[in-house]
N, C-alpha and C positions, 0 to 999 in steps of 0.2 A: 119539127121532125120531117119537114118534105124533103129537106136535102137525102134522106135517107128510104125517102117511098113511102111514107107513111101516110100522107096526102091522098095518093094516088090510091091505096089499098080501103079508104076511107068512102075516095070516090065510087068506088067496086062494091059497096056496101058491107064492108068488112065494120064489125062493131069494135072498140076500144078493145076488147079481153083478145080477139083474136089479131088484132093488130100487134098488139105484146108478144103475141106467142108465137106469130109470124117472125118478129126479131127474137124472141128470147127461148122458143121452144115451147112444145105444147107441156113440158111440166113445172114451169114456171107457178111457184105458189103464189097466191092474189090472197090479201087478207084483208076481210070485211068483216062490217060491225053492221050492227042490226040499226045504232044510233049512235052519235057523239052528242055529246053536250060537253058545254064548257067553251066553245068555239068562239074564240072575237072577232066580231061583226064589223060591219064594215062602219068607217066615222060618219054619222049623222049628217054630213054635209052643212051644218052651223054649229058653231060654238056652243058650248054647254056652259053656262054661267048662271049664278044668284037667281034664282026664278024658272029655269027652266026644270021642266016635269016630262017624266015618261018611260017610256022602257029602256033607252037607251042611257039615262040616268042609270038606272037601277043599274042596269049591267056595268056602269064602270061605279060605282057605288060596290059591287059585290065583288070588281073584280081588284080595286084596291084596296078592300076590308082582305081579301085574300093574299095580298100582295104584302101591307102591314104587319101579317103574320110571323113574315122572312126579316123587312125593314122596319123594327122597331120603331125608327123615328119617325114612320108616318103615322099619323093616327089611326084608329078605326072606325071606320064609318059605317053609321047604319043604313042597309040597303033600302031606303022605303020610296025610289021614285023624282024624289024630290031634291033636287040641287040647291044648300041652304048653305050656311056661314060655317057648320065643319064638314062640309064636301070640299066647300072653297079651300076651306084649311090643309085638308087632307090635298089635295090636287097641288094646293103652294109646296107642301113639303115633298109630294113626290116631285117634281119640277126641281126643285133643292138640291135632292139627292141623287136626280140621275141630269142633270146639265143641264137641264131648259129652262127657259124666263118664268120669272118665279110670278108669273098673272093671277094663279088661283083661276084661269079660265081653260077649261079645254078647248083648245085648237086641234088642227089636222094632227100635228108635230106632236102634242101630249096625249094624244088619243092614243095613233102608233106606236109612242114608246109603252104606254100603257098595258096594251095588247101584248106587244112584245112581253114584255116583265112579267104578265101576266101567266103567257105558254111558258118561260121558262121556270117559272117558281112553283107552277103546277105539274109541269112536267108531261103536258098532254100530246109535246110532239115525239112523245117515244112512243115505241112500241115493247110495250109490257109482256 
């Protein structure tokens, strides 16, 4: 947004709300939430395979048990942390179903679609 002075108004110690309202008007609705959940995290920076354990597990464990719900043909998985033989399963057939190499390993590539698939089968980028 510099090209339009926003930078500058930034520099002036104008805070993010009234920088908006500088461009958009002081009655510009902002709509906030006390808390989201649900939100996918950024990819763990290695590979999730056979053996690996942790919360970043779980979260794509919970977030293609919720995904399987839309895509039958992937399995469901139980969310307990732990990356075993139907994580792997489940991660080969989503890879299957939506165009990537069917490794059964998460990569950068299978994370992000993940996420992706994730927000839209949940629905948490709309606003309700």
């Amino acid at each position: 947004m510099t090209q339009w002075g926003s930078c500058s108004l930034g520099e002036r110690g104008y805070s993010p709300i009234e920088i908006l309202r500088h461009f958009y008007g002081p009655t510009i609705y902002i709509n906030t939430a006390e808390q989201i959940s649900g939100i996918p995290a950024s990819w763990p920076k290695e590979n999730l395979t056979i053996g690996s354990s942790g919360q970043k597990v779980r979260q794509l464990q919970e977030q293609l048990d919720t995904i399987a719900t839309i895509y039958s043909a992937i399995p469901h998985v139980a969310p307990d942390g732990f990356y075993g033989p139907n994580t792997a399963a489940a991660v080969r057939e989503f890879q299957s179903v939506f165009g990537l190499p069917q490794t059964g390993v998460v990569d950068f590539a299978t994370w992000y679609k993940v996420s992706h698939i994730y927000v839209g089968v949940t629905r948490i980028a709309e606003l309700a």
